[in-house]
NUDO-588193 format. One record per residue (C-alpha): residue in one letter; x, y, z. Coordinates in steps of 0.001 Angstrom, whole numbers. Layout:
N
@titi=A	u=X	v=Y	w=Z $
...
***
This chain:
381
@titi=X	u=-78106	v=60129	w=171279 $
@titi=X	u=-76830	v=62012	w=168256 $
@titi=X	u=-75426	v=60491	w=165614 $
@titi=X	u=-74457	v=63706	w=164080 $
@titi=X	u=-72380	v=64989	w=167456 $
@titi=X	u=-70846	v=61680	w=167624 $
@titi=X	u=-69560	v=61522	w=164138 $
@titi=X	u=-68469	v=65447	w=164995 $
@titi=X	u=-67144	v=65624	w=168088 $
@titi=X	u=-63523	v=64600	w=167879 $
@titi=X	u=-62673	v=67189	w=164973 $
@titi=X	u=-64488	v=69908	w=167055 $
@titi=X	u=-62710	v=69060	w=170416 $
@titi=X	u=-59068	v=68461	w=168124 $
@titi=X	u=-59958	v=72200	w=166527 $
@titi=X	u=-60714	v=73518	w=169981 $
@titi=X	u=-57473	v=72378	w=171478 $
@titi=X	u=-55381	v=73717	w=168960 $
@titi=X	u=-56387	v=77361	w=170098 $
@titi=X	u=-57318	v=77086	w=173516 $
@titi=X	u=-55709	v=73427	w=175090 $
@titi=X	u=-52414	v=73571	w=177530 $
@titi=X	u=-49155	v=73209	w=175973 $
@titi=X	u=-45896	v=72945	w=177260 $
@titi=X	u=-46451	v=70572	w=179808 $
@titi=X	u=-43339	v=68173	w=180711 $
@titi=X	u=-45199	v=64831	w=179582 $
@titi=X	u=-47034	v=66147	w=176702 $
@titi=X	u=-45503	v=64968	w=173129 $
@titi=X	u=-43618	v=62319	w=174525 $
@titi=X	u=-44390	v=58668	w=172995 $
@titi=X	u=-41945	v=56983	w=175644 $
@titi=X	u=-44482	v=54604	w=176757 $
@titi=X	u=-43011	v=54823	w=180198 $
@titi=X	u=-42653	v=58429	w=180790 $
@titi=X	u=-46583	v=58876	w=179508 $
@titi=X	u=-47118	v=56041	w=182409 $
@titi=X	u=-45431	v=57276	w=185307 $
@titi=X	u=-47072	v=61424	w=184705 $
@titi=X	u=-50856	v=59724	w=184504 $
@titi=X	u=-50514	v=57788	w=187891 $
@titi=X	u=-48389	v=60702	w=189154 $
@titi=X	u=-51765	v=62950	w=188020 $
@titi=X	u=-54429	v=60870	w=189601 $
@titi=X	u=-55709	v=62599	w=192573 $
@titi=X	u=-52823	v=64983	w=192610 $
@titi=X	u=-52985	v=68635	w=191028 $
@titi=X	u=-51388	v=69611	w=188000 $
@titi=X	u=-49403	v=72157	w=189795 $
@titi=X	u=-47554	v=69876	w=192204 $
@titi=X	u=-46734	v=67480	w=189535 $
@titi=X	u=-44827	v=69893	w=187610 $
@titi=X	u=-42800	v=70158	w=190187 $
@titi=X	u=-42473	v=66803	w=190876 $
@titi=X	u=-42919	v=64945	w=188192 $
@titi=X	u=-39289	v=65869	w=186480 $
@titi=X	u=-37855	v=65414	w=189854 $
@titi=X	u=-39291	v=61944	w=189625 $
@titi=X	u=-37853	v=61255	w=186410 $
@titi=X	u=-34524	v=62478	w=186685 $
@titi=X	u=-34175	v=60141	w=189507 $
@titi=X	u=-35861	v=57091	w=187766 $
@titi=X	u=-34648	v=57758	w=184124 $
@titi=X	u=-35939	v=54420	w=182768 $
@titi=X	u=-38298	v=51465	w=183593 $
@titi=X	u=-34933	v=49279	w=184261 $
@titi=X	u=-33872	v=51779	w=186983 $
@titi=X	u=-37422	v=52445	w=189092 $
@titi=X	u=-37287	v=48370	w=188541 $
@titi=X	u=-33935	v=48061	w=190338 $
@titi=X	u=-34399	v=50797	w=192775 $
@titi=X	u=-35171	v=49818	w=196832 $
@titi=X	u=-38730	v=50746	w=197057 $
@titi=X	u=-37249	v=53249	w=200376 $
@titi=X	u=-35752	v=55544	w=197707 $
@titi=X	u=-39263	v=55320	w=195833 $
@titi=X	u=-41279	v=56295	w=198625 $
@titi=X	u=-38799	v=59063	w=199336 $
@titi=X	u=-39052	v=60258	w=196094 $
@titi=X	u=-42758	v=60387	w=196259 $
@titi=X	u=-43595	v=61703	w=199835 $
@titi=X	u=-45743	v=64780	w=200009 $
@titi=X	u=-47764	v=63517	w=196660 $
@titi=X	u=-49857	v=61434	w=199076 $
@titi=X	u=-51673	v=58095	w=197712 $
@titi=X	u=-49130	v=56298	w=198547 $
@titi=X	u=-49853	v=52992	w=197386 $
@titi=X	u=-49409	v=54584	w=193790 $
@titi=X	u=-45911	v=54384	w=194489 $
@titi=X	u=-45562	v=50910	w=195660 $
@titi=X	u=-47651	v=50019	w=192463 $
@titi=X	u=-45349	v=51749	w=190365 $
@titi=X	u=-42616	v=49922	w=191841 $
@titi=X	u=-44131	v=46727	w=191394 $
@titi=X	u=-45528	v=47590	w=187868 $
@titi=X	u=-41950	v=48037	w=186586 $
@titi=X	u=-40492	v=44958	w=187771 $
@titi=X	u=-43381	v=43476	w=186126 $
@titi=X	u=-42761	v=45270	w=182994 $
@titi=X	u=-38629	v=44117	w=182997 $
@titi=X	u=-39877	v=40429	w=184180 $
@titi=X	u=-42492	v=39443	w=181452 $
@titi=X	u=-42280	v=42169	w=178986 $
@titi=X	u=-38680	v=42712	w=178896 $
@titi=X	u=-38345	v=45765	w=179813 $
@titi=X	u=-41079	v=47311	w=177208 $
@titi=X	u=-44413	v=48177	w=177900 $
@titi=X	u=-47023	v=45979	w=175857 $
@titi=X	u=-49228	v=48470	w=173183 $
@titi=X	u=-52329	v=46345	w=174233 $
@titi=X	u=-54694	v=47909	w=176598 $
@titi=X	u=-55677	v=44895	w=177841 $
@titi=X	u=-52222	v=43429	w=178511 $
@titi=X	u=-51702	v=47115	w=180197 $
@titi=X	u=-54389	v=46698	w=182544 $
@titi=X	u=-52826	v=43283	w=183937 $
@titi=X	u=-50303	v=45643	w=185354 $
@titi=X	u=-50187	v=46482	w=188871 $
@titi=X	u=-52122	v=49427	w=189627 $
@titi=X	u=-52895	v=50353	w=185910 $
@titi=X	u=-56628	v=50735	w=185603 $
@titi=X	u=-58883	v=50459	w=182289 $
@titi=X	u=-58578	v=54351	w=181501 $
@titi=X	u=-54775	v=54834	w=182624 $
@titi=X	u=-54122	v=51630	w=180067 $
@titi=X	u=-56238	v=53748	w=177306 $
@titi=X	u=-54097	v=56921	w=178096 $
@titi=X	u=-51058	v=54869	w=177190 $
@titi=X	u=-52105	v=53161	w=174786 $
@titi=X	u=-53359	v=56589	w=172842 $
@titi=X	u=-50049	v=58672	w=173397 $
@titi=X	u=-47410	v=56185	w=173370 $
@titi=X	u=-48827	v=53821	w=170718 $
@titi=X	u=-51638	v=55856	w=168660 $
@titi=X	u=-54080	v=53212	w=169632 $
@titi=X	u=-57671	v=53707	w=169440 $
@titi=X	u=-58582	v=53367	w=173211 $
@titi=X	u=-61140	v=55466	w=175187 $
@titi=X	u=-59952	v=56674	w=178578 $
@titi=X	u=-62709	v=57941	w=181180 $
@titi=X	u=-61221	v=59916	w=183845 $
@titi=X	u=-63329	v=62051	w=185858 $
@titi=X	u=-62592	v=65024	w=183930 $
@titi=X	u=-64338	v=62467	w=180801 $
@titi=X	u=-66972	v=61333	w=183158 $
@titi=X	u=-68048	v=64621	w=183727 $
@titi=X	u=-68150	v=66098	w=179668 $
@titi=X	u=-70312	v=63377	w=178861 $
@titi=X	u=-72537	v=63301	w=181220 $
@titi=X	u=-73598	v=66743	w=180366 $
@titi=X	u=-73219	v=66582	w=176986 $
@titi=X	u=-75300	v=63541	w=176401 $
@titi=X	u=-77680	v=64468	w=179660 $
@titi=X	u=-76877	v=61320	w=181568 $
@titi=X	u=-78413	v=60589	w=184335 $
@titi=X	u=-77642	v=58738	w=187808 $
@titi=X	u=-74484	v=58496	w=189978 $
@titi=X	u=-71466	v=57823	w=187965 $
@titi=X	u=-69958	v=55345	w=190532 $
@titi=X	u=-73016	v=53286	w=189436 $
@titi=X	u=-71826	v=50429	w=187024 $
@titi=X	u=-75310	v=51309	w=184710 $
@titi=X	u=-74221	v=54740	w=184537 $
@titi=X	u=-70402	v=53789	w=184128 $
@titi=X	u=-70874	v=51346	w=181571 $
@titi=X	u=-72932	v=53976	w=179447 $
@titi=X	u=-70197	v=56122	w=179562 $
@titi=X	u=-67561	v=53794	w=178918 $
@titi=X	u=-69405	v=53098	w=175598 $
@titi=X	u=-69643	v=56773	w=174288 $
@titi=X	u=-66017	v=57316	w=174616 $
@titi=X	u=-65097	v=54594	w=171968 $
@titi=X	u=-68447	v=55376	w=170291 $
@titi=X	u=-66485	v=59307	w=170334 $
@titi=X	u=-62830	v=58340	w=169337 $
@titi=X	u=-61559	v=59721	w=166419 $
@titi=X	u=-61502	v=57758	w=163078 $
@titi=X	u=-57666	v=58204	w=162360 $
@titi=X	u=-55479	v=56680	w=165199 $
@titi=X	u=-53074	v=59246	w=164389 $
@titi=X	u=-55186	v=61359	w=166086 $
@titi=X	u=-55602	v=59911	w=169162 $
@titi=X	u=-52329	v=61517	w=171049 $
@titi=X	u=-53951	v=64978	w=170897 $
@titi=X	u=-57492	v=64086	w=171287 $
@titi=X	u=-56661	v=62436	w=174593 $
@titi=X	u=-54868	v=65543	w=175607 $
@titi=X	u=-57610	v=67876	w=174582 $
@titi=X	u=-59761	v=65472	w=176103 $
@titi=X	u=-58060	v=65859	w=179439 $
@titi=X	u=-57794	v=69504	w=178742 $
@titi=X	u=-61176	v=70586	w=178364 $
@titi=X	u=-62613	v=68922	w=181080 $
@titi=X	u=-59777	v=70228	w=183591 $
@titi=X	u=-59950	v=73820	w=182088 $
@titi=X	u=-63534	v=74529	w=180373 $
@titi=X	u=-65911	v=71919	w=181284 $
@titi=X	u=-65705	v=72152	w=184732 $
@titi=X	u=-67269	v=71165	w=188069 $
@titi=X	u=-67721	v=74751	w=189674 $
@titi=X	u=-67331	v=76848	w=187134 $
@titi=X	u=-67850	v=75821	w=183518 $
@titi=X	u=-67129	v=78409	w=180571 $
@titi=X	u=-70786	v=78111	w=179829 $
@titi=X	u=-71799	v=79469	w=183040 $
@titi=X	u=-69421	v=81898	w=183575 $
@titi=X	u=-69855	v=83090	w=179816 $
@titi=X	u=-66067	v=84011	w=179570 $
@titi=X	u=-65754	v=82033	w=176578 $
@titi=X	u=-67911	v=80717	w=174047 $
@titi=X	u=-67937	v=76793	w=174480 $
@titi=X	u=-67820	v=74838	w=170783 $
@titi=X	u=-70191	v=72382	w=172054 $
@titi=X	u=-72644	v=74969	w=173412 $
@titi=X	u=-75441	v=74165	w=171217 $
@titi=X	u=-74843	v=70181	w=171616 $
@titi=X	u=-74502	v=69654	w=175184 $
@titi=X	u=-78121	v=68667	w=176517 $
@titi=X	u=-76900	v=70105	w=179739 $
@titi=X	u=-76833	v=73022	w=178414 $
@titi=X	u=-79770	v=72874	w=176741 $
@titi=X	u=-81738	v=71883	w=179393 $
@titi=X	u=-80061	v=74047	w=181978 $
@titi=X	u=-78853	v=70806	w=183874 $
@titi=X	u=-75110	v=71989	w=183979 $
@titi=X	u=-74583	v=72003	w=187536 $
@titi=X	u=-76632	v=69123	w=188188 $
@titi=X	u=-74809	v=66874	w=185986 $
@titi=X	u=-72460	v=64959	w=186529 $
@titi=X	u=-75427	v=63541	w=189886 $
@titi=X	u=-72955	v=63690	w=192720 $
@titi=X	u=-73426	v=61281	w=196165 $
@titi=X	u=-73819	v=62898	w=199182 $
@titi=X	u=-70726	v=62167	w=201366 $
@titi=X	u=-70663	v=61185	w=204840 $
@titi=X	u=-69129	v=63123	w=207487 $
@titi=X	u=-65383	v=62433	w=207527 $
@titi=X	u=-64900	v=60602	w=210909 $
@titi=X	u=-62104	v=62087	w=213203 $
@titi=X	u=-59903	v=60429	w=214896 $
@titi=X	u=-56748	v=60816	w=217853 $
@titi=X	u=-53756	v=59029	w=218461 $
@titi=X	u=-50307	v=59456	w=220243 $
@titi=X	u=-47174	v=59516	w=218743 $
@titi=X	u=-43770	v=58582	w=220399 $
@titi=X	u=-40995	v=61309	w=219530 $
@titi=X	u=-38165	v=58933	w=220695 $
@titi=X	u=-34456	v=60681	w=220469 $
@titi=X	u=-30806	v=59749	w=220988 $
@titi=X	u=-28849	v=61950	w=220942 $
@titi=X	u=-28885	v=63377	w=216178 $
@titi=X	u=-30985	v=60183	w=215575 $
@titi=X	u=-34394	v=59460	w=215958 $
@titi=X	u=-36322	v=56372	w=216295 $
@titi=X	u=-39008	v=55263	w=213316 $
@titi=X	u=-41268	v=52369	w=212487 $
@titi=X	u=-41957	v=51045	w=208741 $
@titi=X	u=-45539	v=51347	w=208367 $
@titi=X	u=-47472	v=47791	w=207444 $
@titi=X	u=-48051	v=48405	w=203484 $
@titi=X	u=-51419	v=47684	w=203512 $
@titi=X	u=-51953	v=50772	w=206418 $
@titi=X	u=-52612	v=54445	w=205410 $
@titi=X	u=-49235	v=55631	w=204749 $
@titi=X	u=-47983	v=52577	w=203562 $
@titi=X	u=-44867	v=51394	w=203604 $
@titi=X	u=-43525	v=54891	w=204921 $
@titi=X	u=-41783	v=54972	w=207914 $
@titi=X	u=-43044	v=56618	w=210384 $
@titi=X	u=-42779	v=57406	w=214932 $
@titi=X	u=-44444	v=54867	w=216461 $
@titi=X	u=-48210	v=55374	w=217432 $
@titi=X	u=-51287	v=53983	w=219251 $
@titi=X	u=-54093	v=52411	w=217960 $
@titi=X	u=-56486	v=55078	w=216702 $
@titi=X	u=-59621	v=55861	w=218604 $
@titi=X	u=-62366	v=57982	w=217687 $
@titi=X	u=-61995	v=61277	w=218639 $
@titi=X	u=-63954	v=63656	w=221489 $
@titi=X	u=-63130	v=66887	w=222470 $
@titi=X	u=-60655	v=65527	w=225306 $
@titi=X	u=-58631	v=63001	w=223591 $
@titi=X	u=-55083	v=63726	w=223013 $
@titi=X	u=-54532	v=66727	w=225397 $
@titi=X	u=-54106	v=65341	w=229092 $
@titi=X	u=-51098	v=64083	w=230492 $
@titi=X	u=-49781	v=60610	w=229882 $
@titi=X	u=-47720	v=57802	w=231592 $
@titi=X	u=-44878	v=56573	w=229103 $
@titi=X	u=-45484	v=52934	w=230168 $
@titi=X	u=-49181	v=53256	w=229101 $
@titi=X	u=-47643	v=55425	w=225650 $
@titi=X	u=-45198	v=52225	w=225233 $
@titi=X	u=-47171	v=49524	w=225563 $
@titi=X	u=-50096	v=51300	w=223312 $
@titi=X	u=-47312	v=52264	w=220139 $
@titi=X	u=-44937	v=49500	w=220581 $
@titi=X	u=-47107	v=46352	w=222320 $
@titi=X	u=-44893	v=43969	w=221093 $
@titi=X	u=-41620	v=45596	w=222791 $
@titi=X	u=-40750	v=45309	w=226768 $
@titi=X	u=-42095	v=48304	w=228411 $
@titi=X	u=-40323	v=47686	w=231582 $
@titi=X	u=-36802	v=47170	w=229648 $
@titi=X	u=-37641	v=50192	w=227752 $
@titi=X	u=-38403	v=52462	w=230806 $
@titi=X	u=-34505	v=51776	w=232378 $
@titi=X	u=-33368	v=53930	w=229208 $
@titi=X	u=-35310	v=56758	w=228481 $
@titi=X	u=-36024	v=60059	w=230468 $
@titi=X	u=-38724	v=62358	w=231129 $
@titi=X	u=-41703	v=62332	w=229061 $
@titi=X	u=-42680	v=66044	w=227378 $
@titi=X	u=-46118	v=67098	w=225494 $
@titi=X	u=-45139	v=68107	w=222112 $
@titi=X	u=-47371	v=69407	w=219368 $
@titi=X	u=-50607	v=68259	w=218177 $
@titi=X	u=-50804	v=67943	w=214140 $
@titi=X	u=-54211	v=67632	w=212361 $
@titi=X	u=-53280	v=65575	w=209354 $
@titi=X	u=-56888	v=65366	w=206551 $
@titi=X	u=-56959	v=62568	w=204606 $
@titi=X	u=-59501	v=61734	w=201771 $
@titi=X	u=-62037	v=60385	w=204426 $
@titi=X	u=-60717	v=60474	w=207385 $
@titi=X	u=-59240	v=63334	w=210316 $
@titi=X	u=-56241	v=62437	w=212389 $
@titi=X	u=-55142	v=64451	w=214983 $
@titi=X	u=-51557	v=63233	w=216154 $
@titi=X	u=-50779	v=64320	w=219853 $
@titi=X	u=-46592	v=64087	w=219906 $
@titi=X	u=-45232	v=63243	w=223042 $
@titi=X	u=-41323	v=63540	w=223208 $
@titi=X	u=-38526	v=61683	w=224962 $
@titi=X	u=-34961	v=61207	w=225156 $
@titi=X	u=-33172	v=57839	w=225148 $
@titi=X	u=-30341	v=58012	w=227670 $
@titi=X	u=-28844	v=54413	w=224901 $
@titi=X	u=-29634	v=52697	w=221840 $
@titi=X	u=-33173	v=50813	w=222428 $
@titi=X	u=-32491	v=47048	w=221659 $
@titi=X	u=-35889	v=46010	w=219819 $
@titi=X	u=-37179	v=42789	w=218368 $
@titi=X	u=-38836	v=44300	w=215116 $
@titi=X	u=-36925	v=44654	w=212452 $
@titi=X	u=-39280	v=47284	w=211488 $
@titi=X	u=-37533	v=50052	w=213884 $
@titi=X	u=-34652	v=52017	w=212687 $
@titi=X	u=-32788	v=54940	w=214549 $
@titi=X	u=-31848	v=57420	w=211737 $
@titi=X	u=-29987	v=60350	w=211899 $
@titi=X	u=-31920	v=63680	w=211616 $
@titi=X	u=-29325	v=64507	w=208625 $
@titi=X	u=-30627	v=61160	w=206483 $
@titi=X	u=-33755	v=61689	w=206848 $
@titi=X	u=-34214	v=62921	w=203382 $
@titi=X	u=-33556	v=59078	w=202497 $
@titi=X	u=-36639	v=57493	w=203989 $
@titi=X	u=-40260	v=58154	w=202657 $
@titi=X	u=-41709	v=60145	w=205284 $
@titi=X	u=-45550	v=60821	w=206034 $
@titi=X	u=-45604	v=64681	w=205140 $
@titi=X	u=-46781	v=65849	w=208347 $
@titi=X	u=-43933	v=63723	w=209963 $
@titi=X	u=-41222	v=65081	w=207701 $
@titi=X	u=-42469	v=68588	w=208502 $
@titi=X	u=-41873	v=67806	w=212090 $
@titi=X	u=-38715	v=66319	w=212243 $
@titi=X	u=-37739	v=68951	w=209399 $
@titi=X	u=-38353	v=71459	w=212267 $
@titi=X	u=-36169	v=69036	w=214537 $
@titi=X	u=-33373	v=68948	w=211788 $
@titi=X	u=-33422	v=72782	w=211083 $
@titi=X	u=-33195	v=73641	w=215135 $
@titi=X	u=-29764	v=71141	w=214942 $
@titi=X	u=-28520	v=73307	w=211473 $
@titi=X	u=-29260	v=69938	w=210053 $
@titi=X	u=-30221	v=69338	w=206536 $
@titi=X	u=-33207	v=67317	w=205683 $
@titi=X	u=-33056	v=66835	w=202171 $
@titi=X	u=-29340	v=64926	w=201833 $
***
């Protein structure tokens, strides 16, 4: 390891970002510990571009810790559909009742009191920690993982706790001296590895630019950029089918509030079968609407259920890719002659025009939005 990159490094990567690092970005410069907290967990697995759409959105909606506190968690996951991940949002939720509850409505300057928070991790407590309170805490992101692993030449899978330890310690060994320093060289940080060091196509590969590290990085050196970080081979993402029950009367359709634990979370949802793994058959022959009823609502009277609703029709089939998973959806539609009566509280008939009040699966709210639009409905109210 060397002593003389490590004492280096911070002024070098702080020098770099004030010529080449993004600026203008609607969380940057902001020491409102809150506002730095929602943009990193809105910028976990989601791309930059999206969240500057929706991150201000976000925020003009939930101003304040006290308000996302106080908010029904329907609005939250309303306000968050499309950005996917959903249990980021029900973590946020219950991270800022947490926050008014036993912090009183401020956010603690401690990582380690940070990380006792719902769904804030070791390196999202750092990032706060660094721009909203100068203090001298590492994060490790992948964007982090990756920079040090080729500029220190480390070896082995980064999900391995050897490997993730090791990097762990050079980021503090790395941190600057002066805490004041530690809101920009967490940005430039984040900035390099999302813009010059990285996974496809690094600047020192490309030779667009002239890295500053270039004759540092033992990647580099040893022509072991693309190999480093050393990436698992992934499984095949199994595939899988399901029907979904398009139920109707006469504006208002029927939905289901998702278990929070299941993919999608908390959303609400049309009522579907159990998955099954998926051949090249499933979904597309004709079904019986007892059999659809009794598979994507087993705890409701089929027979009952039958007296009120009319002829069955094959809608659409959506292909929905998740992280590591296929769906494909088959919808099959219906119209309900009167208002179901159902045991679950979990069902709901809402009106095509309210819609925009419910978090929706995206692929859902893209079909009923087609629903809505064919009415002269408006989704988004």
């Amino acid at each position: 390891m060397s002593k003389t990159l490590i004492e280096t490094f911070s002024k070098k990567l702080i020098a770099w970002h004030g010529v080449s690092g993004r600026s203008g970005l609607p969380w940057q410069n902001n020491r409102d510990p809150y506002a730095v907290w929602v943009s990193e967990i809105m910028l976990q697995q989601t791309q930059v571009a999206t969240v500057l759409e929706r991150y201000p959105r976000f925020m003009k909606r939930f101003p304040t810790v006290k308000k996302l506190a106080a908010a029904d968690i329907d609005e939250v996951l309303a306000e968050w559909a499309g950005l996917g991940y959903y249990s980021r949002a029900r973590n946020l939720h219950t991270c800022a009742q947490q926050v008014m509850q036993d912090f009183s409505g401020k956010f603690p300057n401690d990582p380690m009191l940070l990380e006792q928070l719902k769904g804030i991790g070791r390196s999202t407590a750092g990032a706060i920690a660094a721009f909203a309170f100068h203090e001298k805490a590492p994060i490790l992101d992948a964007n982090v993982k990756r920079i040090l692993a080729r500029l220190f030449a480390i070896e082995g899978a980064i999900q391995e706790k050897i490997v993730n330890d090791r990097l762990w310690d050079l980021a503090t060994a790395l941190l600057p001296s002066n805490s004041e320093d530690m809101p920009v060289y967490t940005q430039a940080l984040m900035d390099f590895g999302a813009t010059w060091c990285t996974s496809r196509k690094p600047v020192c590969i490309t030779g667009e630019k002239k890295c500053p590290f270039v004759k540092d990085c033992q990647a580099n050196l040893s022509d072991q950029v693309m190999a480093l970080p050393q990436k698992v081979v992934k499984a095949k993402s199994p595939e899988f089918d399901c029907d979904m029950l398009l139920i109707r009367l006469d504006n208002a359709v029927l939905l289901q509030k998702r278990p929070s634990k299941a993919i999608w979370g908390g959303l609400w949802s049309l009522p579907e079968s159990p998955w099954r793994p998926r051949t090249t058959v499933n979904g597309r022959s004709p079904k019986a609407l007892k059999g659809l009823l009794e598979a994507a609502l087993p705890d409701e009277k089929s027979s009952v259920m039958l007296q009120s609703l009319g002829d069955l029709r094959q809608g659409q089939q959506i292909k929905h890719i998740f992280t590591h998973r296929r769906l494909w959806m088959q919808i099959w539609e219906v119209h309900s002659l009167k208002s179901l009566e159902l045991t679950s509280s979990n069902f709901k008939w809402v009106p095509l025009n309210q819609l925009g009040r419910y978090g929706l699966p995206q692929p859902i709210k893209l079909l009923l939005q087609g629903l809505s639009l064919a009415r002269g409905d408006d989704l988004k109210k």
